[in-house]
C-alpha beads as a LAMMPS data file, in Angstrom:
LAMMPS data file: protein, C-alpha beads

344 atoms
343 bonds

1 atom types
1 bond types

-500.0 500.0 xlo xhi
-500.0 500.0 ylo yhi
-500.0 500.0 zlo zhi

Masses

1 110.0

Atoms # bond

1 1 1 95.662 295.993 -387.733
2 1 1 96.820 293.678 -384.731
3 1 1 95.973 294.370 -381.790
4 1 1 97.917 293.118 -378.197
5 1 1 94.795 290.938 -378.045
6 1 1 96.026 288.959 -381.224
7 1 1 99.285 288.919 -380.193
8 1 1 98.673 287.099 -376.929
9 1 1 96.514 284.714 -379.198
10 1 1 93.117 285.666 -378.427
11 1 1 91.694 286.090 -381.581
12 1 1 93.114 282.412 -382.401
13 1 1 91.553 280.405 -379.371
14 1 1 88.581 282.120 -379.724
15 1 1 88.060 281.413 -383.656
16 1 1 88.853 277.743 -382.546
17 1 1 86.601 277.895 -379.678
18 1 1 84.018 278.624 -382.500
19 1 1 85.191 276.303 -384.785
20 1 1 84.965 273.633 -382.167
21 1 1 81.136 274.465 -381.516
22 1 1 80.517 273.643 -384.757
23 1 1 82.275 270.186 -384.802
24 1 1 80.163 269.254 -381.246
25 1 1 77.154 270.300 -382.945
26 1 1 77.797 268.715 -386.205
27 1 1 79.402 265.493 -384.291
28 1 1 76.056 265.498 -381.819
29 1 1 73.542 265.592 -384.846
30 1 1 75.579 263.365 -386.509
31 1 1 75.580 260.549 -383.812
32 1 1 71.982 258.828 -384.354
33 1 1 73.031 258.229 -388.174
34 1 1 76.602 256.777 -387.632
35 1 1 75.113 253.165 -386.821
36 1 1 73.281 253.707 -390.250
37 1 1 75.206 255.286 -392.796
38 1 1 78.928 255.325 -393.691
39 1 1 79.503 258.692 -394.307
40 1 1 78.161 259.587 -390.904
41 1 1 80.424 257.592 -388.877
42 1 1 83.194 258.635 -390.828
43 1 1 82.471 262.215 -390.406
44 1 1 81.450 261.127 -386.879
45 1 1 84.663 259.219 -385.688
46 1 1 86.884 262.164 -387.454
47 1 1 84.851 264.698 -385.013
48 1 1 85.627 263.137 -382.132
49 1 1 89.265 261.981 -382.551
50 1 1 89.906 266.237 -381.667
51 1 1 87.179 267.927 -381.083
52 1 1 86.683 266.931 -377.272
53 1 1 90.229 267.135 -376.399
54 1 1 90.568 270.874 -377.982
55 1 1 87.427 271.960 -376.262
56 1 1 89.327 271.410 -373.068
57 1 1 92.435 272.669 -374.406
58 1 1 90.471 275.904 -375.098
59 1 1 88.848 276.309 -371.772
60 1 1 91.890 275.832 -369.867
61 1 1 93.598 278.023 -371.880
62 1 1 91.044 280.528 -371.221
63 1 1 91.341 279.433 -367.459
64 1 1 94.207 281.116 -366.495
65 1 1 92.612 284.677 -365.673
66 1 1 89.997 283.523 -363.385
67 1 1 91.355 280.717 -361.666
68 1 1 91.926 281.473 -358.533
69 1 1 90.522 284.040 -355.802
70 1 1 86.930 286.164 -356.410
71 1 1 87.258 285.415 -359.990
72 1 1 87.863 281.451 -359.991
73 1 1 85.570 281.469 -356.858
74 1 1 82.722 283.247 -358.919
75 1 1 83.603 281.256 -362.227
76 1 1 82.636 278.069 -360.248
77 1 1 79.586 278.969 -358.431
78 1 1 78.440 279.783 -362.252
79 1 1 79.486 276.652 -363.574
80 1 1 77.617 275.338 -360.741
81 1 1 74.597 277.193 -360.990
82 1 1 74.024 275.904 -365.198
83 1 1 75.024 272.654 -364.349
84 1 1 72.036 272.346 -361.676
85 1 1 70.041 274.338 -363.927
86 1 1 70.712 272.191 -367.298
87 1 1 70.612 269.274 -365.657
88 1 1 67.129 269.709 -364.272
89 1 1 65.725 271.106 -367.347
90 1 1 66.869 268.160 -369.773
91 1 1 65.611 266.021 -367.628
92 1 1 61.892 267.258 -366.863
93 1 1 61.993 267.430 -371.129
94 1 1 63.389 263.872 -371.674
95 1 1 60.775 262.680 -369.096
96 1 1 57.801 264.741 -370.896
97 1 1 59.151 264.916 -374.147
98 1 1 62.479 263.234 -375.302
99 1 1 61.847 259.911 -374.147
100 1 1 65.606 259.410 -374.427
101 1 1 66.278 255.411 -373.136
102 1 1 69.030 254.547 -371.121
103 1 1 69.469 257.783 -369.228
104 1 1 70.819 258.112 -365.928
105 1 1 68.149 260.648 -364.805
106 1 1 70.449 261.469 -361.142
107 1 1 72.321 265.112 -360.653
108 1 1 75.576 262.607 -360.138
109 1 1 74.857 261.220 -363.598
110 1 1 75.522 264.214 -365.686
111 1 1 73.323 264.343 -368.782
112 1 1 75.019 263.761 -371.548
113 1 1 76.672 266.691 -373.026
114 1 1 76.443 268.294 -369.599
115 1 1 79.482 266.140 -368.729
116 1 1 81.711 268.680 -369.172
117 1 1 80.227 271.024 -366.761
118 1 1 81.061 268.572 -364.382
119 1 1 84.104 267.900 -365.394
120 1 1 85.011 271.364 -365.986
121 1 1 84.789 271.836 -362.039
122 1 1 87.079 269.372 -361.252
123 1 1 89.571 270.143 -363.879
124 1 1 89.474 273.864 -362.102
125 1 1 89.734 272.218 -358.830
126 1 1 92.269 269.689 -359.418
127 1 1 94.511 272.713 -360.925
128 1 1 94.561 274.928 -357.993
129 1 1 95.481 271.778 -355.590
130 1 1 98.576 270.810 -358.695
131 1 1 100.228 274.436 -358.532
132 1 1 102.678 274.126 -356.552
133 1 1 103.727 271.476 -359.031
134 1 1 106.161 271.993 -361.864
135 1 1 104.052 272.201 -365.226
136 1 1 105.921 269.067 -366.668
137 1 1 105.024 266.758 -363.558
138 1 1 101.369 268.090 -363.552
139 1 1 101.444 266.703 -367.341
140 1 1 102.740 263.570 -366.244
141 1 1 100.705 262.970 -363.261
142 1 1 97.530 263.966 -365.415
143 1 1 98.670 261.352 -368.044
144 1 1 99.306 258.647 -365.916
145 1 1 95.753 259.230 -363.900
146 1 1 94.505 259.450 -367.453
147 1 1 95.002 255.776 -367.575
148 1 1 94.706 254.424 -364.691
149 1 1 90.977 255.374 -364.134
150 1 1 90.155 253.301 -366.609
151 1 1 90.795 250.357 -364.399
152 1 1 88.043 252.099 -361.654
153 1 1 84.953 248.898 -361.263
154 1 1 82.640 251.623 -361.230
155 1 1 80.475 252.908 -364.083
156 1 1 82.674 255.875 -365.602
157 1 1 79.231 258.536 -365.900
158 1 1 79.021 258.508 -362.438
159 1 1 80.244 262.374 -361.619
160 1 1 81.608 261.979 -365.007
161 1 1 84.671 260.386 -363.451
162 1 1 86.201 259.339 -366.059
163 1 1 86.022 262.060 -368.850
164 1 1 87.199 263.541 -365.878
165 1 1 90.578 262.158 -365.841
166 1 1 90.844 261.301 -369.249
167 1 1 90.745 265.062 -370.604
168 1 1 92.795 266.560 -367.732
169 1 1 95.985 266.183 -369.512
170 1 1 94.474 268.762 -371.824
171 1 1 93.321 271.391 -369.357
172 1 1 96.060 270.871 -367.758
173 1 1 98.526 271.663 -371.312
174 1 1 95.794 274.623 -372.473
175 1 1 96.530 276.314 -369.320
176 1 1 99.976 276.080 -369.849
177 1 1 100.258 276.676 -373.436
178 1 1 102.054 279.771 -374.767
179 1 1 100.517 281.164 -377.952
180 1 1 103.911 282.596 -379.129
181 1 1 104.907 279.004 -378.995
182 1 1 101.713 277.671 -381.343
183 1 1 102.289 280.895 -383.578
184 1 1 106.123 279.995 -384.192
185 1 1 104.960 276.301 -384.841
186 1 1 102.334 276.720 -387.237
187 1 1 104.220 278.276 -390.333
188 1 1 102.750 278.274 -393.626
189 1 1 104.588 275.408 -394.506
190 1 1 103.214 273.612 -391.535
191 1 1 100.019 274.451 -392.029
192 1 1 99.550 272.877 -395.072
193 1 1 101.124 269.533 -393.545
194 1 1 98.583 269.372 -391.173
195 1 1 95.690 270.588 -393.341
196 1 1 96.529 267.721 -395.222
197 1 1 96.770 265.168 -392.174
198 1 1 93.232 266.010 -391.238
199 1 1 91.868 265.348 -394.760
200 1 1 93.758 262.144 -394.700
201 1 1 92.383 260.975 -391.156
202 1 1 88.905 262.050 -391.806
203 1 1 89.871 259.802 -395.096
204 1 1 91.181 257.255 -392.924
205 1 1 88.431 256.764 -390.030
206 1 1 86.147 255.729 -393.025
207 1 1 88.091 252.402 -393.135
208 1 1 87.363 249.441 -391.256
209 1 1 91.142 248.813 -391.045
210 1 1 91.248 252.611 -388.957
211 1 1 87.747 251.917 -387.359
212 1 1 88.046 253.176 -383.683
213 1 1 84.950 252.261 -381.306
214 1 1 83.087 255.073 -380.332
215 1 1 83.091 253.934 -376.587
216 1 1 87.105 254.560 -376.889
217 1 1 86.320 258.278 -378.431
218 1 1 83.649 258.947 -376.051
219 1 1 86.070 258.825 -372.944
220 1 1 83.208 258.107 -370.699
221 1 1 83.962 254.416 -370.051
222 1 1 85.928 252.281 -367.860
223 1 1 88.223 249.663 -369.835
224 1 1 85.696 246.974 -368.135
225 1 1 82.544 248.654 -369.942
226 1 1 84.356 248.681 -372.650
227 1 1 84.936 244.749 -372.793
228 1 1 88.761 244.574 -371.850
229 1 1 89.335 243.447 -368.543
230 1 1 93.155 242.738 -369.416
231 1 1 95.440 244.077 -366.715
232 1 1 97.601 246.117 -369.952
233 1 1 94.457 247.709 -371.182
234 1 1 95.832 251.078 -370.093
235 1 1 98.205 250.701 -373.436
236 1 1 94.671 251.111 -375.526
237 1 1 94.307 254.454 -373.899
238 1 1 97.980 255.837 -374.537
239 1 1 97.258 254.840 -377.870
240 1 1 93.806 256.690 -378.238
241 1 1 96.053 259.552 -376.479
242 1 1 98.216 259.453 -379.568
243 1 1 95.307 259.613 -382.137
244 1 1 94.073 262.382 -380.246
245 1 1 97.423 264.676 -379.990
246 1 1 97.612 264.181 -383.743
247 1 1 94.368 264.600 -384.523
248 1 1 94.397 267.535 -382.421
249 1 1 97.627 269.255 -383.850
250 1 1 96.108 268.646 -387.312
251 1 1 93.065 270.379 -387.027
252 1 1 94.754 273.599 -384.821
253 1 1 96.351 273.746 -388.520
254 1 1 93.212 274.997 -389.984
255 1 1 92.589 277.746 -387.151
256 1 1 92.821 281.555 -388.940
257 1 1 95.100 283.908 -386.144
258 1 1 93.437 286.863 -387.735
259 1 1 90.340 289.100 -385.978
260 1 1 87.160 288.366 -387.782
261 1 1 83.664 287.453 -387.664
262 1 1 83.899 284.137 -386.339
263 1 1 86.073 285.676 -383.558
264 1 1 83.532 287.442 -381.979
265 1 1 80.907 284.426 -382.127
266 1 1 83.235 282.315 -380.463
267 1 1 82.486 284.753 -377.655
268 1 1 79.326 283.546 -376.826
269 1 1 79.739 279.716 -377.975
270 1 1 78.540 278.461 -374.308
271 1 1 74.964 279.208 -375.556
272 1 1 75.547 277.387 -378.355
273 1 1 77.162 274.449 -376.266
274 1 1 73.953 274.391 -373.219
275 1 1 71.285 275.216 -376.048
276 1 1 71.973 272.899 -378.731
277 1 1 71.032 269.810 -377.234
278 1 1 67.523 271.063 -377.064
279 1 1 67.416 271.062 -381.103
280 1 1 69.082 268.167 -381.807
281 1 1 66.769 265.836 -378.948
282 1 1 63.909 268.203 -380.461
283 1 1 64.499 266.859 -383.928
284 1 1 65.066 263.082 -382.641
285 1 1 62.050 263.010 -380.881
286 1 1 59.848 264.546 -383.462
287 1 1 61.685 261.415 -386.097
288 1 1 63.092 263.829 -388.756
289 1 1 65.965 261.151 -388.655
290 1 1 64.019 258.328 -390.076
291 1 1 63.466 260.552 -393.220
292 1 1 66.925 260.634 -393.554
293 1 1 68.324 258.402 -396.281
294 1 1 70.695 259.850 -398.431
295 1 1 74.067 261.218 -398.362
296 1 1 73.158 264.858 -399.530
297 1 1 70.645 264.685 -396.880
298 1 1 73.412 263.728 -393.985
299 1 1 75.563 266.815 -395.902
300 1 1 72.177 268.919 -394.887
301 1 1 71.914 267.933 -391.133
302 1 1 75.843 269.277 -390.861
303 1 1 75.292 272.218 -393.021
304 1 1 72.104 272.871 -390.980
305 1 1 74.042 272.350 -388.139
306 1 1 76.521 274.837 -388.499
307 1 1 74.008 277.164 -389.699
308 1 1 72.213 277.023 -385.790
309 1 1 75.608 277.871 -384.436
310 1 1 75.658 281.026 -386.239
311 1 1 72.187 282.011 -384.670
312 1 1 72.641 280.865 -381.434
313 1 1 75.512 283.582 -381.514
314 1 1 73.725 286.050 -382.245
315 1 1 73.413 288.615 -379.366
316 1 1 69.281 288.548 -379.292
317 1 1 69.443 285.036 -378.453
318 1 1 72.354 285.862 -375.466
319 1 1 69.925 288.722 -374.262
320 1 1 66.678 285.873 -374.068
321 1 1 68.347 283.022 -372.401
322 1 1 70.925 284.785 -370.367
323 1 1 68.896 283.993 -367.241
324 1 1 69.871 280.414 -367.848
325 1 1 73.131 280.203 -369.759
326 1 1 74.829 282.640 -367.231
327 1 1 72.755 283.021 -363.666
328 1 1 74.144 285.447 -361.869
329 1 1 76.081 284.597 -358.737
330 1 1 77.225 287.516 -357.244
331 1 1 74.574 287.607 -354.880
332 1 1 76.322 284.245 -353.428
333 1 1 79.248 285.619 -353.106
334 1 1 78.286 288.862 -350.816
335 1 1 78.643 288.379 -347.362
336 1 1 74.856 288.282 -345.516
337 1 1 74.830 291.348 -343.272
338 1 1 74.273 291.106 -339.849
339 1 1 70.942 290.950 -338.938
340 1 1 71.033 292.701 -335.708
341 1 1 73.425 295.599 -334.178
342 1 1 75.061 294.510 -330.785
343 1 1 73.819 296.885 -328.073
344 1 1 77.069 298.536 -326.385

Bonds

1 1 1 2
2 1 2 3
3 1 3 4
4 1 4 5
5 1 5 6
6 1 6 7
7 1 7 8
8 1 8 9
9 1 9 10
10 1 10 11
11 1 11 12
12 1 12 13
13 1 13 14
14 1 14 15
15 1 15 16
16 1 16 17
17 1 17 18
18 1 18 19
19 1 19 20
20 1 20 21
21 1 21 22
22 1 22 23
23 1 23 24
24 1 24 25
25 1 25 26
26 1 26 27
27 1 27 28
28 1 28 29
29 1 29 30
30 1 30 31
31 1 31 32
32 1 32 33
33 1 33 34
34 1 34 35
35 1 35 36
36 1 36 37
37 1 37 38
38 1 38 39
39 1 39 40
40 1 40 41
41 1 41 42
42 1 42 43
43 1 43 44
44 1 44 45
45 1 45 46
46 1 46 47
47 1 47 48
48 1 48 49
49 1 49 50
50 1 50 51
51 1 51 52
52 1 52 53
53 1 53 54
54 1 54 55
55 1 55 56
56 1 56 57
57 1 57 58
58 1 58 59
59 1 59 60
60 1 60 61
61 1 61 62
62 1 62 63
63 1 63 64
64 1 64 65
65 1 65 66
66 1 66 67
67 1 67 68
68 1 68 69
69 1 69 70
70 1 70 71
71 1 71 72
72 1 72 73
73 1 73 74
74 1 74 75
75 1 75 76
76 1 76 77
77 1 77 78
78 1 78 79
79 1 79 80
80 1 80 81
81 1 81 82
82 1 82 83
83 1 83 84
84 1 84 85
85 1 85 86
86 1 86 87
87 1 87 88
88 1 88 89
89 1 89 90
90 1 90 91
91 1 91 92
92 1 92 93
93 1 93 94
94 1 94 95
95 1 95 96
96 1 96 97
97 1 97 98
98 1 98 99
99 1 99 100
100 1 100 101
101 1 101 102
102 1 102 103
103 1 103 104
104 1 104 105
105 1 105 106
106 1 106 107
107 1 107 108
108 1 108 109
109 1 109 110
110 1 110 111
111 1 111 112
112 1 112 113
113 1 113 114
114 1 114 115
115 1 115 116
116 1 116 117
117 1 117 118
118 1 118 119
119 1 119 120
120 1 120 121
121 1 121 122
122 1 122 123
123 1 123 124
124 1 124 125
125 1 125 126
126 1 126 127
127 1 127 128
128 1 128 129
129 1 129 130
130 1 130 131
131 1 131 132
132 1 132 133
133 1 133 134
134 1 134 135
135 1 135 136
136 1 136 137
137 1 137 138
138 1 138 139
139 1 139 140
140 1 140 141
141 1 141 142
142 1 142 143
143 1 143 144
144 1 144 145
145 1 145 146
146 1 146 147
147 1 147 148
148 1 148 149
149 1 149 150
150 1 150 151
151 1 151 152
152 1 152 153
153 1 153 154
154 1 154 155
155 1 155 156
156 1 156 157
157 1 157 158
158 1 158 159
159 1 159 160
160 1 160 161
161 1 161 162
162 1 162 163
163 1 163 164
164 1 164 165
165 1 165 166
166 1 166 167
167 1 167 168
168 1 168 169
169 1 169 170
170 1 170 171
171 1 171 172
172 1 172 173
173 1 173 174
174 1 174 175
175 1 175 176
176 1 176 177
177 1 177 178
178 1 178 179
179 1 179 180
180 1 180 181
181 1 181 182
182 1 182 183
183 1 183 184
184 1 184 185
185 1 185 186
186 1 186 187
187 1 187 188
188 1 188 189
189 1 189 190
190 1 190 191
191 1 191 192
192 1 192 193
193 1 193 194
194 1 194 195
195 1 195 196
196 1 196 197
197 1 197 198
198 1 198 199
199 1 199 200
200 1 200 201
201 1 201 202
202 1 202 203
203 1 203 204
204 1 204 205
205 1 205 206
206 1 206 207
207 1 207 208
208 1 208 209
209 1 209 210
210 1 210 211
211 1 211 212
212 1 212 213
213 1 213 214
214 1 214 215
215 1 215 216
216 1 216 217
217 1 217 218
218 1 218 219
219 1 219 220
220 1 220 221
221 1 221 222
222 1 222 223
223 1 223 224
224 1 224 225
225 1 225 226
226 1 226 227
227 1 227 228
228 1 228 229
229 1 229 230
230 1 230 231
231 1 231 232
232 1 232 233
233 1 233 234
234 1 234 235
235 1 235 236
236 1 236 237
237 1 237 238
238 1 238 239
239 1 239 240
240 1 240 241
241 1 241 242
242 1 242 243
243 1 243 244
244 1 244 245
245 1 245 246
246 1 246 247
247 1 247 248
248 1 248 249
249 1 249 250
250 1 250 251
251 1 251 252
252 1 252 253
253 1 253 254
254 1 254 255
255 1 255 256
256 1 256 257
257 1 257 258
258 1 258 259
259 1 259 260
260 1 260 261
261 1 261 262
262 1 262 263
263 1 263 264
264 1 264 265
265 1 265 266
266 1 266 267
267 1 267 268
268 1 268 269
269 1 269 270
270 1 270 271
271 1 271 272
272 1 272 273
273 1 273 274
274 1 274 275
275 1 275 276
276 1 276 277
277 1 277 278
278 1 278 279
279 1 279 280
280 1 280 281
281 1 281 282
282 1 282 283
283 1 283 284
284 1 284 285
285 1 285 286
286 1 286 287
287 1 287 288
288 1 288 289
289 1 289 290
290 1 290 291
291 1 291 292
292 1 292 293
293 1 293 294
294 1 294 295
295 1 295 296
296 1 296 297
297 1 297 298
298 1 298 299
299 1 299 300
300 1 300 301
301 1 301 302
302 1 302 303
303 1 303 304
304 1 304 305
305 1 305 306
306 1 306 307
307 1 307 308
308 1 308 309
309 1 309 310
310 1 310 311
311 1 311 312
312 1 312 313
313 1 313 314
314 1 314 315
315 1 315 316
316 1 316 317
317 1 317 318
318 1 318 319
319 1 319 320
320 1 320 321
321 1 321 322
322 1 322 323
323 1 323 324
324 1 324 325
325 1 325 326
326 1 326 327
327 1 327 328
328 1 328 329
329 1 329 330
330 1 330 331
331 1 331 332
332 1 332 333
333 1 333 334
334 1 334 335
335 1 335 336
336 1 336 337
337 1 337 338
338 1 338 339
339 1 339 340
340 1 340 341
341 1 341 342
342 1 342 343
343 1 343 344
């Protein structure tokens, strides 16, 4: 039966939130065998053409409740809270036990995946000072800021500034989007298009001729870190912009609108997203990878992959690391009572 929840298009977002979980996990145990084996990078590079840019789609759809006022307010602190939280325990582990080289350890140097946390503030923040504008402009303005930061002779991890900008056109178009709008798009005709267009790209970024460079997927670089110091290298980025947006519409083709099991684990796929790195720099460290050396065995680590998603959804796992994954804030938000009465 549907229910007004399904009809406003929860049940969709959150089966693609889940959906999406699996591709970061998948795309994050995938990354230390993409220099190494072909199948790998392919399955890498066809990750990360969408899965980035829907994952802020997503969570800007899901922004517009608690944007503004107690809600945004309390939203933030949280954000806050497992950002400070996150970023302090990865790093006491890659110092003890990771061993991770090349890492920023700094809390203005998010670590790694906890980029988005960062980001996810500012995308918050930079909506509430664009609403006064119309939704088209904020598009625009998002686009064009998209591109230009690129051009920034900084390096882009700093406060994550450039995933930052880069992804903003997306929170900004998931907190716009209208789910009557993607359910009147995506016919059953037009869902078989696009099923098709994914096959073909994750067919396609297998080829050298398609070969994208991960610094250009990652999003995290200025166009000087990436070698182009040309004064049009902004055109590169409208063009990874265009990859993206079909990429994108071609995998929201696969997305189920019905209520199901996968709907309610896409619930709770923010453990999944602040827990997962643990396994995955857990596994490095201990060098399972170097036993890796076969293509069934790189079909295992994604299989396996999506198989820790599932558990990390499960509720025992919410009730053991709540503490961390969602502090409570509330506390921060009361206002301290006066400590003394004034004598009349």
């Amino acid at each position: 039966m549907t229910t007004i929840h399904d009809v406003q298009g929860e049940s969709f977002f959150l089966n693609l939130r889940f959906m999406l979980i699996i591709c970061v996990f998948a795309g994050n145990a995938l990354e230390p065998l993409a220099s190494s084996f072909h199948i790998a990078q392919q399955w890498f590079s066809w990750i990360f053409m969408f899965h980035m840019p829907l994952f802020v789609l997503v969570t800007g759809y899901f922004a517009k409740s608690s944007l503004a006022g107690p809600a945004g307010r309390k939203v933030l602190l949280q954000i806050g809270m497992q950002y400070l939280i996150f970023q302090s325990l990865y790093s006491v582990l890659d110092a003890a036990l990771f061993h991770v080289p090349r890492i920023h350890h700094s809390f203005f140097a998010p670590y790694l995946l906890l980029w988005f946390l960062a980001s996810h503030i500012c995308w918050r923040l930079l909506m509430l000072a664009l609403q006064g504008v119309p939704p088209v402009l904020q598009l625009g303005i998002s686009v064009l800021l998209g591109i230009l930061v690129g051009y920034l002779p900084v390096e882009g991890i700093w406060l994550s500034v450039c995933r930052t900008f880069v992804y903003l056109p997306y929170f900004i178009a998931g907190y716009h989007l209208n789910y009557a709008d993607v359910r009147r798009f995506f016919t059953v005709p037009v869902r078989i298009i696009t099923g098709a267009v994914s096959v073909l790209l994750m067919l396609m970024a297998g080829t050298s001729y398609f070969g994208i460079p991960a610094g250009w997927l990652y999003g995290s670089m200025t166009y000087g870190e990436l070698g182009h110091t040309e004064w049009y290298a902004g055109i590169y980025r409208i063009g990874m912009y265009g990859v993206q947006f079909i990429a994108s519409m071609a995998f929201l083709g696969l997305v189920p609108a019905i209520t199901g099991r996968i709907t309610e684990m896409g619930r709770r796929t923010l453990y999944v997203f602040l827990l997962h790195g643990l396994i995955v720099r857990t596994v490095v460290a201990k060098g399972v990878y170097e036993y890796i050396d076969t293509p069934v065995e790189i079909i295992l680590i994604v299989v396996c992959a999506a198989g820790l998603c599932c558990l990390l959804t499960m509720p025992w796992v919410r009730t053991a690391t709540r503490p961390l994954v969602e502090p409570q804030v509330d506390w921060m938000l009361k206002p301290a009572l006066y400590p003394f009465r004034r004598s009349a």
